[in-house]
Legacy VTK file of the C-alpha trace (Angstrom):
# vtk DataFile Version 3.0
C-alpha trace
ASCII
DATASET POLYDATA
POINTS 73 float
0.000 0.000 0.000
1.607 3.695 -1.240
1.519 6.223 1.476
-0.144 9.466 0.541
-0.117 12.783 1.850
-2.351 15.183 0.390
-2.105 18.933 0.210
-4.737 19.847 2.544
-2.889 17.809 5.764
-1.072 21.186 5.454
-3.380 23.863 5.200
-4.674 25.643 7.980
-8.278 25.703 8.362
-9.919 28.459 10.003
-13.838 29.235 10.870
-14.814 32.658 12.170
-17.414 32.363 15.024
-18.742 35.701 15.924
-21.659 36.661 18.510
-21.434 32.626 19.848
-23.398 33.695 23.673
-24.262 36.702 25.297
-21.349 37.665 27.244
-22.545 39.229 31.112
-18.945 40.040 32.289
-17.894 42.730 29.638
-14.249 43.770 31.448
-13.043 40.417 30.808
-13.766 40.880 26.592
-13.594 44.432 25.575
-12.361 44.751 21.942
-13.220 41.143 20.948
-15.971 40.574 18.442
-15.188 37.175 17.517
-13.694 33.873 17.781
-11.369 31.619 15.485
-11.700 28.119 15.247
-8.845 26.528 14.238
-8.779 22.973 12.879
-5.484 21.893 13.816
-4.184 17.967 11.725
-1.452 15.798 12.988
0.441 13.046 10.512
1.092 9.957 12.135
1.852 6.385 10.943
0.780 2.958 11.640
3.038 0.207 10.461
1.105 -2.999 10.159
2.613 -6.790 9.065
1.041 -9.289 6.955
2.160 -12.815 8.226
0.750 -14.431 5.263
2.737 -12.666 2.872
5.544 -12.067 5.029
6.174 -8.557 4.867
5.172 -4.916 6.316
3.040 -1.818 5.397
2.896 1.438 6.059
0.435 3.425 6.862
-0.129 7.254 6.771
-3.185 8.748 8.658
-4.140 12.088 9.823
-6.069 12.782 13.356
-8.099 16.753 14.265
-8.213 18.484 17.056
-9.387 21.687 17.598
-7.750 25.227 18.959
-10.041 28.246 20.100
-8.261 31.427 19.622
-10.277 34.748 20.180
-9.463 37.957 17.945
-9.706 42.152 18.461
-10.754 44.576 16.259
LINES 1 74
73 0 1 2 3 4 5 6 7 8 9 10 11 12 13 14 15 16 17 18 19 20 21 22 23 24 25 26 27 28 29 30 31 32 33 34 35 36 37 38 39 40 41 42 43 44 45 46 47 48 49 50 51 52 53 54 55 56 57 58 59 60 61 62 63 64 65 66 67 68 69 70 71 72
């Protein structure tokens, strides 16, 4: 089996959350009007063996996890 990595393990992905809950303590966020979602993609590999045939494969996957960063005007 080939291992693969595509172009888009590499890009960042962002989504722009604005007004996500009324906020009652204001001091705490003055100046931010909305929040970045960042997708955030780690590479890792599995290496597997086939006893039948005697030999080994690699395998290249991907796993998400998600970073909240808030932004200013």
């Amino acid at each position: 089996m080939k291992s693969r990595l595509y172009p888009s393990y590499f890009k960042l992905h962002v989504r722009w959350l604005s007004s996500l809950t009324p906020v009652t303590y204001w001091s705490k966020l003055l100046g931010i009007h909305c929040v970045a979602a960042f997708l955030q993609l780690e590479l890792f590999r599995v290496y597997t063996y086939d006893a039948k045939r005697g030999r080994g494969e690699k395998i290249t996957a991907r796993g998400a996890g998600r970073k909240m960063l808030s932004g200013g005007s």
